[in-house]
N, C-alpha and C positions, 0 to 999 in steps of 0.2 A: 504494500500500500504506500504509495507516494505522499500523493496530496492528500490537503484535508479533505476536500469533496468527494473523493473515492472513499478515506475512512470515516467520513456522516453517514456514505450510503450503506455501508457497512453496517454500522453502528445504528440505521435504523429509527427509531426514538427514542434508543437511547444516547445519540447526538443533544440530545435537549434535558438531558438527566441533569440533574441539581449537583449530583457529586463530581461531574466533570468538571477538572479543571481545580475542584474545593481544597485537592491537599488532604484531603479525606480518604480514605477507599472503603467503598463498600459491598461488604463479600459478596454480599448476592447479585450485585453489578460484576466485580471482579469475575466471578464464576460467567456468567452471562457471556463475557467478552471472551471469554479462553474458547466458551465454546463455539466461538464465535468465528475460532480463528485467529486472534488477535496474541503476537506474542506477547512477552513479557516488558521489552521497550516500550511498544505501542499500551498497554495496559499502564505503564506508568505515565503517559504523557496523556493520557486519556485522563487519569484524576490528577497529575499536575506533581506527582511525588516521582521519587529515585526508582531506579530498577531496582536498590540494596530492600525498597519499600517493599515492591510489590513480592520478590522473592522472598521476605521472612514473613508477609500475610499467606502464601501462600504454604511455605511449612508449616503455622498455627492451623492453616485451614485442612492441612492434612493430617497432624495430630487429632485434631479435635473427630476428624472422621474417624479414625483408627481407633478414636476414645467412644465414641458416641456405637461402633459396631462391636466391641467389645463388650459393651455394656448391655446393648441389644441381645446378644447371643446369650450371656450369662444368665440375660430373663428366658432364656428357650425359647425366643424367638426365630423362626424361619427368616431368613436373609436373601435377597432377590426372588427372580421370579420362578412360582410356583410351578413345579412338576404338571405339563398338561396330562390330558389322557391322548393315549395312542390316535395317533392318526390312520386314516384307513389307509388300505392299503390293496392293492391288485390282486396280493396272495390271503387276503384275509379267505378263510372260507377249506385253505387247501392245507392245512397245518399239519392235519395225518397223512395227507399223499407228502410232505416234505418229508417228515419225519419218516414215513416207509422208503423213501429211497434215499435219504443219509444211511440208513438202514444196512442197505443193500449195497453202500458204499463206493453210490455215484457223486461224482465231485460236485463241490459246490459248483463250479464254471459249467458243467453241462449240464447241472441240473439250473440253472440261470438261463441256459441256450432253452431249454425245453420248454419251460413257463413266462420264455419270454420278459424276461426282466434282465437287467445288467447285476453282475454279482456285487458288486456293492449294495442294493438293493436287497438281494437275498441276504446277503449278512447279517444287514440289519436286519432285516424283518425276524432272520433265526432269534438275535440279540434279544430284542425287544420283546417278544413274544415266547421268549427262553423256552424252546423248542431245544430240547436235549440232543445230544448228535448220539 
């Protein structure tokens, strides 16, 4: 990013934010901008502080994460996102004819060629569907 005109289009509305320029930083702007694409220069000259600024908000901001999920976990909390359920699939339906011919100990790769799927696909679905070889 050059000029300022290319980093406002950037920055969106938050070109008109209160804390640009303040000398202030504030995280949830900070965070906003990173994701934004905005390095660590540009995030300084964006609130008006040092790059020495923006890089120890940013260590506080990553302690306090590393604190705030520790903490989370210790309550037995689940952390990201939930386990879906199975997604369908082409071989749903065929889990005994797979299982009878791991059986009979045709390879995954031709039994892939047979039912017409790529063996990555077969993997998985054995994976998933923990179909015993």
């Amino acid at each position: 990013m050059n000029g300022s005109g290319e980093l406002d289009a950037t920055l969106g509305e938050l070109a008109r934010h209160p804390s640009r320029g303040s000398g202030a930083i504030d995280k949830a702007v900070m965070a906003d901008l990173a994701a934004r694409g905005l390095n660590q220069a540009q995030i300084a000259e964006f609130f008006g502080v040092s790059g020495a600024a923006v890089s120890k908000m940013r260590k506080r901001l990553a302690v306090a994460v590393d604190r705030d999920v520790a903490t989370t976990r210790a309550e037995g909390k689940t952390l990201g996102r939930p386990r879906g359920v199975l997604g369908k699939s082409r071989l749903d339906g065929r889990e005994a004819e797979i299982k009878a011919m791991l059986a009979k100990r045709v390879s995954k790769a031709s039994l892939a060629r047979i039912l017409d799927v790529s063996p990555p696909t077969l993997s998985r679905f054995i994976t998933s569907r923990k179909i015993a070889l």
